[in-house]
MIMARDREN-31608 format. One line per 3 residues: number of its first residue (from 1); for each residue x, y, z negated of C-alpha. Coordinates in Angstrom, 1 decimal, m for minus. Layout:
<kelums>
NUM	X Y Z | ...
</kelums>
This chain:
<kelums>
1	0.0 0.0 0.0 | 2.9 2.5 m0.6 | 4.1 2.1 2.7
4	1.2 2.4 4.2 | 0.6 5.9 2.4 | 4.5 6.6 3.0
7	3.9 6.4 6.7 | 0.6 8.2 6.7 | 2.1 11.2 5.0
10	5.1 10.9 7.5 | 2.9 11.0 10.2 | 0.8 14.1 8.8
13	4.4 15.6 8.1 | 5.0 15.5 11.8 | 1.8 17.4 12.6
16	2.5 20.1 10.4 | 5.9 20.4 12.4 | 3.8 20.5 15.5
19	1.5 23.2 14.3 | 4.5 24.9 13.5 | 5.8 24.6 16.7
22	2.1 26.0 18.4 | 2.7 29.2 16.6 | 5.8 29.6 17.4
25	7.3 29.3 13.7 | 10.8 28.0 14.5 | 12.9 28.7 11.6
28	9.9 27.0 9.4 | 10.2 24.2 11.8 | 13.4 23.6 11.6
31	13.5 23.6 8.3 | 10.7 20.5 7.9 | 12.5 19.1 10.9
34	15.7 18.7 8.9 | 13.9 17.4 6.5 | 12.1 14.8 8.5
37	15.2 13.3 9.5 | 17.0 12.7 6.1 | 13.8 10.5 6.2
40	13.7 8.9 9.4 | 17.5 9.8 11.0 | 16.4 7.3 13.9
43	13.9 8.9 15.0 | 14.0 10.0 18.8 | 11.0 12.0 19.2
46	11.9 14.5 15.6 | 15.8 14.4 17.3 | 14.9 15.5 20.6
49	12.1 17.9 19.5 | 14.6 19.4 16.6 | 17.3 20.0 19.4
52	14.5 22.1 21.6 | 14.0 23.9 18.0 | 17.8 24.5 17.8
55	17.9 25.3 21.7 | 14.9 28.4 21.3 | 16.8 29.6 18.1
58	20.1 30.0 20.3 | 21.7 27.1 18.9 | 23.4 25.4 21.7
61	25.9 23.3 19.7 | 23.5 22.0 17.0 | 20.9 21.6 19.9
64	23.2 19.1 22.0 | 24.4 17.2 18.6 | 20.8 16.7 18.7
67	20.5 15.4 21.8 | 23.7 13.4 22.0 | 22.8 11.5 18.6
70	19.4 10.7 20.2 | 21.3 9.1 23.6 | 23.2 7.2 21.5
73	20.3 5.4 20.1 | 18.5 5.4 23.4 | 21.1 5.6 26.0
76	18.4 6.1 28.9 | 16.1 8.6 27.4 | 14.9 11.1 29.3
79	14.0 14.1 27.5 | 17.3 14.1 25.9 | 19.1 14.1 29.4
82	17.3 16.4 30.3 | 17.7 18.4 27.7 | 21.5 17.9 27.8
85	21.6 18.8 31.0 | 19.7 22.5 30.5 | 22.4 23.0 27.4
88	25.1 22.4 30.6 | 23.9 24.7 32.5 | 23.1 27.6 30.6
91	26.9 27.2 29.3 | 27.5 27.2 33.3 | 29.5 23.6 32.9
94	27.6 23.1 36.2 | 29.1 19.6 36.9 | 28.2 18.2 33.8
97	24.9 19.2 34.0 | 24.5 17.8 37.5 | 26.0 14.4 36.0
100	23.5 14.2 33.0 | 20.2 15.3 35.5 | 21.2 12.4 38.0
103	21.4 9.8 35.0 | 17.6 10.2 34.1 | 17.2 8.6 38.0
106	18.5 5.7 37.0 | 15.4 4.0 35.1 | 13.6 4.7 39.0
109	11.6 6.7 37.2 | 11.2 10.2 38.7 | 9.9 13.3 36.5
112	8.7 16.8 37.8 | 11.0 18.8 35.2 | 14.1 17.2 36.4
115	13.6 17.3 39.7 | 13.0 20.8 39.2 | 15.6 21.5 36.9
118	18.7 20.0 39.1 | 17.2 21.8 42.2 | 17.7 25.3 40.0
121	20.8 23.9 39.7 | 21.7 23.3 42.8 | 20.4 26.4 43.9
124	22.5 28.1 41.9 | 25.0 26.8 43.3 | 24.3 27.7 47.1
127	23.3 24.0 48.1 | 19.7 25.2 49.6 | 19.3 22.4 51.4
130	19.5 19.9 48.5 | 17.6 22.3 46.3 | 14.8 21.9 49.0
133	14.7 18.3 49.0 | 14.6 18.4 44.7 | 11.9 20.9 44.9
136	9.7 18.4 47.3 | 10.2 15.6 45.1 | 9.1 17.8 42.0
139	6.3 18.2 44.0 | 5.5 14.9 45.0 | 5.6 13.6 41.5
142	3.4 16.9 40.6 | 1.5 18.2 43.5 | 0.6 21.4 41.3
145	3.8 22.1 39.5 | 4.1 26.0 40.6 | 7.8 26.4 39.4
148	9.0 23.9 41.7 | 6.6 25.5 44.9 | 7.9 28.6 44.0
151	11.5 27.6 44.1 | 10.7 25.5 47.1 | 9.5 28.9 48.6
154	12.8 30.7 47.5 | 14.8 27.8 48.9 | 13.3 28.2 51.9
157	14.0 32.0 52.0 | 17.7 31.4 51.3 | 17.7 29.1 54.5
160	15.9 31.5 57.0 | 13.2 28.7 57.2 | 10.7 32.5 56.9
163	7.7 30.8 58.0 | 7.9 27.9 55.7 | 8.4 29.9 52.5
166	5.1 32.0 53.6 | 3.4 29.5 53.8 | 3.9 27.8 50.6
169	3.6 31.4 48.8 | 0.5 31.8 50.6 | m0.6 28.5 48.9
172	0.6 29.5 45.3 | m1.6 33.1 45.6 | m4.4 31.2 46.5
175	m4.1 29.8 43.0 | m3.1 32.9 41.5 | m3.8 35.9 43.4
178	m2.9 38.7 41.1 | 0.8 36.8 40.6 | 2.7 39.7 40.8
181	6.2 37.4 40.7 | 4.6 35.7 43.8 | 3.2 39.0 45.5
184	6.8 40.4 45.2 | 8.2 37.6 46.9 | 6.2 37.5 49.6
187	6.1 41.7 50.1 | 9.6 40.8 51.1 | 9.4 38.2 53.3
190	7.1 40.2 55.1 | 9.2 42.7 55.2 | 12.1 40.7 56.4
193	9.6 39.9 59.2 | 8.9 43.0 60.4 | 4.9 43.2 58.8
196	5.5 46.6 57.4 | 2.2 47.6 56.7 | 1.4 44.5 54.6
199	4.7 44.4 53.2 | 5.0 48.1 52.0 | 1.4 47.7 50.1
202	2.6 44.1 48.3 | 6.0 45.3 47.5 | 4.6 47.4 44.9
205	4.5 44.2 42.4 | 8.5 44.8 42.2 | 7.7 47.0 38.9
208	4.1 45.5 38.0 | 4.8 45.1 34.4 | 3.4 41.3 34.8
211	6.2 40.7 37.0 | 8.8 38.4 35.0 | 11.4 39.1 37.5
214	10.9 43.0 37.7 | 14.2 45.0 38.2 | 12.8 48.1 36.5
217	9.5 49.6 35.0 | 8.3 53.1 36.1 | 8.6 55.9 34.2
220	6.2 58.2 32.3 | 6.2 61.0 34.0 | 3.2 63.8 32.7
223	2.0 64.0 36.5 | m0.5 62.2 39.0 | 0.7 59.4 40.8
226	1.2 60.0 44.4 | m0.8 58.2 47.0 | m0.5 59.9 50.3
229	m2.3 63.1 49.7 | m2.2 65.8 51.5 | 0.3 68.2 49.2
232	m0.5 71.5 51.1 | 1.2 73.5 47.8 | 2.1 71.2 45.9
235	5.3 70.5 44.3 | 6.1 66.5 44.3 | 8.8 64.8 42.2
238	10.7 61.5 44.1 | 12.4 59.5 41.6 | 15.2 57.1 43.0
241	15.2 53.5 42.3 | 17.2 50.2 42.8 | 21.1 51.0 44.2
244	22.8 53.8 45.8 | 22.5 52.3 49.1 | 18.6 52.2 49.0
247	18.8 56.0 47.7 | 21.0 56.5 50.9 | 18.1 54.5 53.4
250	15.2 56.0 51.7 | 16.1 59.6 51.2 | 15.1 59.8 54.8
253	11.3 60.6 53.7 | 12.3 63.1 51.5 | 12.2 65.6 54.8
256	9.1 63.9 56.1 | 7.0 65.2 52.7 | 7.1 68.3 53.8
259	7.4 68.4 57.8 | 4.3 65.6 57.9 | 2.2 66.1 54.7
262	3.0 69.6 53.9 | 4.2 69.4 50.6 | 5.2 72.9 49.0
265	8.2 71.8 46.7 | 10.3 68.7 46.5 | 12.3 67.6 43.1
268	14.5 64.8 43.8 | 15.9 62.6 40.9 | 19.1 60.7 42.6
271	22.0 59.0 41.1 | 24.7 61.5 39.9 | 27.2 60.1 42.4
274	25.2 61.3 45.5 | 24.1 64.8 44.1 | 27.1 66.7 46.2
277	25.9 64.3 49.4 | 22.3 65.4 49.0 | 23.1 69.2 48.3
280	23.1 69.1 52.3 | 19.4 67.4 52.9 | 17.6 71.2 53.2
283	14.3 70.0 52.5 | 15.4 69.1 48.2 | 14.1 72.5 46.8
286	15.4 70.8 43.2 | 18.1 68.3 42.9 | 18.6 66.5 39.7
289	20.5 63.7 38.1 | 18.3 64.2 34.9 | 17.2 66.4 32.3
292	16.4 66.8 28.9 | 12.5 66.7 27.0 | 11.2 69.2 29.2
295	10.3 67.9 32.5 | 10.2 70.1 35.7 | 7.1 71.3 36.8
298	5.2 69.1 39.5 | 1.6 68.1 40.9 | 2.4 64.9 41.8
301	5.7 62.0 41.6 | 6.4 58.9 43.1 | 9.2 56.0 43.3
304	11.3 56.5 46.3 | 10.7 52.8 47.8 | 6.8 53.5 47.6
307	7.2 56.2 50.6 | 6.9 54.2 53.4 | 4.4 52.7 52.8
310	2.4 55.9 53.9 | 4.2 56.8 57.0 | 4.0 52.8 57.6
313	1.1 53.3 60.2 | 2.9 56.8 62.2 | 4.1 56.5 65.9
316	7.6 56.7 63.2 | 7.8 54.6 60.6 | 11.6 54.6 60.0
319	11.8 58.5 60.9 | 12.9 60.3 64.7 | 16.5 58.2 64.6
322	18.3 61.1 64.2 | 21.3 61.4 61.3 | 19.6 63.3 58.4
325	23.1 63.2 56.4 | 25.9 65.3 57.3 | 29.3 65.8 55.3
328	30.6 69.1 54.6 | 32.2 70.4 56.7 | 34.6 72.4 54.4
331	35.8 69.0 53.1 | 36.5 66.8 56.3 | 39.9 68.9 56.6
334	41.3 67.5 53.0 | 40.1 64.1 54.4 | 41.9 63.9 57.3
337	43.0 60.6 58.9 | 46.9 60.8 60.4 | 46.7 60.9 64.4
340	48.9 58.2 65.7 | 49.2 59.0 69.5 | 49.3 55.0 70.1
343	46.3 54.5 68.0 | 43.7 56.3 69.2 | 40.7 55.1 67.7
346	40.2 55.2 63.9 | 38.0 51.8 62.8 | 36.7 52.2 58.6
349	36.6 48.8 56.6 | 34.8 48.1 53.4 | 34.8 44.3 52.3
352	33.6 44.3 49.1 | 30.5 45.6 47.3 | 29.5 46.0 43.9
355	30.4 42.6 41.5 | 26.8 43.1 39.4 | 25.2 42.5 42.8
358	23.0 39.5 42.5 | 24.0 38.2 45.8 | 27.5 39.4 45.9
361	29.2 36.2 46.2 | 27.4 35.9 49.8 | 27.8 39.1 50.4
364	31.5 40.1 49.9 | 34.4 38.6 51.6 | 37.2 36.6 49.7
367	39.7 39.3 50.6 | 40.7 42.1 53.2 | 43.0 39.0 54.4
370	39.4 37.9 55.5 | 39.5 40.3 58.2 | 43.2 39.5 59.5
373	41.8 38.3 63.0 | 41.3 41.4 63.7 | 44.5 43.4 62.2
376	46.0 42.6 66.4 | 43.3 44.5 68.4 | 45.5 47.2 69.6
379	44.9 51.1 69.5 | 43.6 51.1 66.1 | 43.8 53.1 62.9
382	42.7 51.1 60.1 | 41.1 52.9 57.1 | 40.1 51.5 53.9
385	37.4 53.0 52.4 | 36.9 50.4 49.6 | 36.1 51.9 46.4
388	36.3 49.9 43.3 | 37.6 45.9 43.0 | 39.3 45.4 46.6
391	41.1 48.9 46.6 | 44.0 47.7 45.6 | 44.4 45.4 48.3
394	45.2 48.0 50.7 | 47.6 50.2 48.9 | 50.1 47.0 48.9
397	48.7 45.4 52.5 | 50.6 42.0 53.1 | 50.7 42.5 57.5
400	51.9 44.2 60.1 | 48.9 46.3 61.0 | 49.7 49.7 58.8
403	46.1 51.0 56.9 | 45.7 54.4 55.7 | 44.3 53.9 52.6
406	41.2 56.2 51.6 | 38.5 54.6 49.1 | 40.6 54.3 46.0
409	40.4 58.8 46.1 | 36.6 58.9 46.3 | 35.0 60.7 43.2
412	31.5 60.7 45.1 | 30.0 59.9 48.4 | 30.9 63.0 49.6
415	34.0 62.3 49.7 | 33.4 59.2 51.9 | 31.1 61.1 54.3
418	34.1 63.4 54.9 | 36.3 60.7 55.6 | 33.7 58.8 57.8
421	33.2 61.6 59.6 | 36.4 61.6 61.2 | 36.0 57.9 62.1
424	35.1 56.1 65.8 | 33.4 52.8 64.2 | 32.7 51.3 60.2
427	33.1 47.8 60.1 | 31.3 46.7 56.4 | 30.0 44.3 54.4
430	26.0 45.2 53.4 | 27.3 47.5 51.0 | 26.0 51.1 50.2
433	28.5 52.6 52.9 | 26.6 50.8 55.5 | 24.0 53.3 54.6
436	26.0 55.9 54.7 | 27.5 55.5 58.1 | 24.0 54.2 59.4
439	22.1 57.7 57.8 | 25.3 59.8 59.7 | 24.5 58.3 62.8
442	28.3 57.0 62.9 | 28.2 53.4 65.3 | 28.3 50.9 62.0
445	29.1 46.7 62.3 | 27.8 45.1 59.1 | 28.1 41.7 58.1
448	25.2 40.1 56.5 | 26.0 37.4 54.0 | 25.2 33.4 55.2
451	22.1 33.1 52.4 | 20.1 36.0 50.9 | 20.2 38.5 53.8
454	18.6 40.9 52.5 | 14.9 41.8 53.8 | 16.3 45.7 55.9
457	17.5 43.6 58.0 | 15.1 42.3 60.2 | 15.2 38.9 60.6
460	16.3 37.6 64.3 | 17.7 41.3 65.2 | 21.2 42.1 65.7
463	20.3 45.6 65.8 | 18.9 47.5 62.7 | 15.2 49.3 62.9
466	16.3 52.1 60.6 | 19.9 52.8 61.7 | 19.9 53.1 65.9
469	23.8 53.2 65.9 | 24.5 49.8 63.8 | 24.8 46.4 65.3
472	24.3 42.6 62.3 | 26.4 40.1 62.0 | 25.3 37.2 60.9
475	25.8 33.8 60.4 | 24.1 30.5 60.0 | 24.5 27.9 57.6
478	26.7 25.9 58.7 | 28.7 29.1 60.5 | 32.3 29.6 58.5
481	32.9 33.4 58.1 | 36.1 32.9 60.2 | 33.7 32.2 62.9
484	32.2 35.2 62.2 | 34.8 36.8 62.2 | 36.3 35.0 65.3
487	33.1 36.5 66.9 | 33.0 39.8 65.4 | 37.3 40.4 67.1
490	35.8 39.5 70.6 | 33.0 42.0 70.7 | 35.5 44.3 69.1
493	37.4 44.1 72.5 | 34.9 44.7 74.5 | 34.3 47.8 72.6
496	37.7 49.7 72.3 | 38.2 48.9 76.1 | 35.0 51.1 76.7
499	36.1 53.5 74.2 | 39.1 53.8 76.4 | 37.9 53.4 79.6
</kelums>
């Protein structure tokens, strides 16, 4: 009979630690927990559940002691691979955790979360293709798991397979369709496609305050929001958003709120790096990098990124093509490129971007070596214009091909539009000076990263809607970059012999 009660109480013991867990009352949990196992140290459901405990309470090591003392007792089980596995790769030990998520396939067995899991995994890693094929089996295990068709989507969007991700996103909105995660997703793809009017109106989810994966909220400014109003007299506030190259692109429309919809005044919040660049756009009445409690006086604001969205539908939706950025003048003289009567033409590199950029490690190149193909096209300057981590590389250049070195002088982008002023062609990575030669009109070769193009660039162009002067490289999959770059020196030919000819 004392058993009997000894093992009822256990049990109720356990409930309480799952009530616990239902409202969310870890530390209390893992207190009981702990006391649970002095009791019953065997016990592979209280092991693996008191190493999720430790896991939420950011205890990684006490979580996977946890989990290692439960595999020792059950060799096979799964939650405690799993589990293992997760601990892996949030410590980014990205091998082990690929070992420990293909172990819970031995028993034949196949479960939803792992499938799922190891496809983040592999994602993460840039194998899209395998991530794919772990998503589908997710799937097929659990036709309705929505984390795995969303990453299945994503996937899919990382291999260019455009229609394919739209249509599974289509699927998960019918499901959900106020998903503002989803709906953000999907404003891109369209955009990337070219559907601008739909695409503009969706992208607004990118700051819905549902959206998990928002980069930013919007800020509370005392004035109405604008929505394509007439502003005949009115004074309108723009605030900038995202990186300096999307300030660069976007800034375009600042002109166009007053020359199409009539606006009286224009405040513009920018990045403090681009204020002297910006001083030259006419149309700014106020330029500003911030102030203090007392905000400027206005009728109406808006997030830069929302503004095309209402010129989306004009016989102009990117603008009259013309350069709407011009350096000073007064500076291009204490930027001035040597003249080498041999090399005649004066060709601007950048091949690096920003390191916090979440696809910079598609996006940058290894090195400036990367580029050393090209380093024999005769009657060429060279000019760096790398700013931050790459500078360096060509104030001690390892080649025969000299480089006047530039970027590592920059205090602001004026500076570079001085010195790209001066230049015949900008040969970047997508990287804010893209913009920059792109809004100057300056001819511009960018090349896009082999996964996570981003959605400017429209997808099957090797021109650019916004930027009439710039030519895409791009590569597939299964393209190396010194293919690209293979590529990239013989249309480089082509083009100094017409410069010359």
């Amino acid at each position: 009979m004392k058993k009997i009660q000894t093992a009822s109480n256990l049990n109720l013991q356990h409930q309480l630690v799952q009530q616990m867990i239902d409202r969310q009352q870890y530390p209390e949990a893992e207190k009981k927990l702990r006391g649970l196992l002095l009791l019953q140290p065997n016990h592979i459901d209280l092991l693996t559940v008191a190493a999720g405990i430790a896991k939420r309470l950011n205890k990684p090591d006490e979580a996977r002691r946890y989990y290692l003392r439960a595999l020792k007792i059950q060799p096979g089980n799964i939650i405690a691979l799993n589990g293992i596995g997760l601990l892996c790769y949030d410590a980014k030990d990205y091998e082990s955790a690929e070992k420990y998520y293909i172990e819970t396939f031995k028993s034949g067995e196949r479960y939803a979360v792992v499938h799922n899991n190891y496809a983040a995994l592999l994602r993460k890693q840039g194998r899209y293709n395998e991530a794919a094929t772990q998503y589908q089996m997710a799937l097929a295990v659990d036709p309705h798991y929505e984390e795995a068709a969303f990453g299945l989507a994503c996937s899919h969007i990382l291999l260019e397979q455009l229609n394919e991700a739209e249509h599974t996103l289509l699927e998960l909105l019918q499901k959900k369709p106020g998903n503002t995660r989803y709906l953000n997703t999907l404003a891109m793809l369209l955009l990337r496609k070219g559907n601008f009017v739909e695409g503009w109106a969706l992208y607004r989810a990118r700051y819905s305050p549902s959206n998990s994966e928002r980069a930013f909220s919007l800020p509370n400014y005392p004035y109405t929001y604008w929505d394509g109003e007439d502003l005949t007299g009115k004074t309108i506030l723009i605030q900038s958003e995202q990186g300096l190259g999307d300030e660069i692109q976007f800034c375009r429309y600042l002109s166009r709120l007053k020359h199409e919809k009539n606006a009286a005044r224009i405040i513009y919040v920018c990045s403090e790096s681009l204020v002297p660049l910006f001083s030259s756009i006419s149309e700014i009445d106020l330029l500003i990098s911030g102030w203090g409690e007392t905000a400027p006086e206005a009728d109406y604001w808006s997030i830069l990124l929302d503004l095309p969205l209402h010129f989306a539908t004009s016989p102009m939706p990117f603008g009259d093509n013309q350069p709407y950025i011009q350096a000073d003048p007064l500076m291009c003289p204490e930027w001035a490129i040597p003249t080498v009567s041999s090399l005649p033409l004066k060709v601007g590199v950048v091949w690096r971007g920003a390191a916090k950029h979440i696809n910079d490690r598609h996006r940058s190149l290894p090195s400036l070596s990367s580029l050393k193909p090209l380093w024999d096209r005769p009657n060429i300057q060279w000019v760096s214009l790398q700013k931050g981590p790459g500078e360096e590389e060509a104030l001690k250049p390892d080649r025969d091909q000299p480089i006047v070195a530039l970027g590592h002088k920059f205090t602001n982008y004026a500076d570079t539009a001085a010195a790209l002023e001066q230049l015949d062609l900008v040969i970047t990575v997508d990287t804010s000076v893209a913009h920059l030669a792109g809004a100057m009109g300056k001819p511009c070769w960018v090349i896009l990263p082999a996964a996570g193009i981003d959605w400017r660039w429209t997808f099957g162009r090797t021109d650019s809607l916004w930027y009439p002067n710039m030519r895409l490289f791009s590569r597939t999959q299964d393209e190396t970059l010194d293919e690209t770059i293979a590529g990239m020196n013989e249309e480089l030919e082509k083009w100094v012999q017409e410069q010359l000819s």
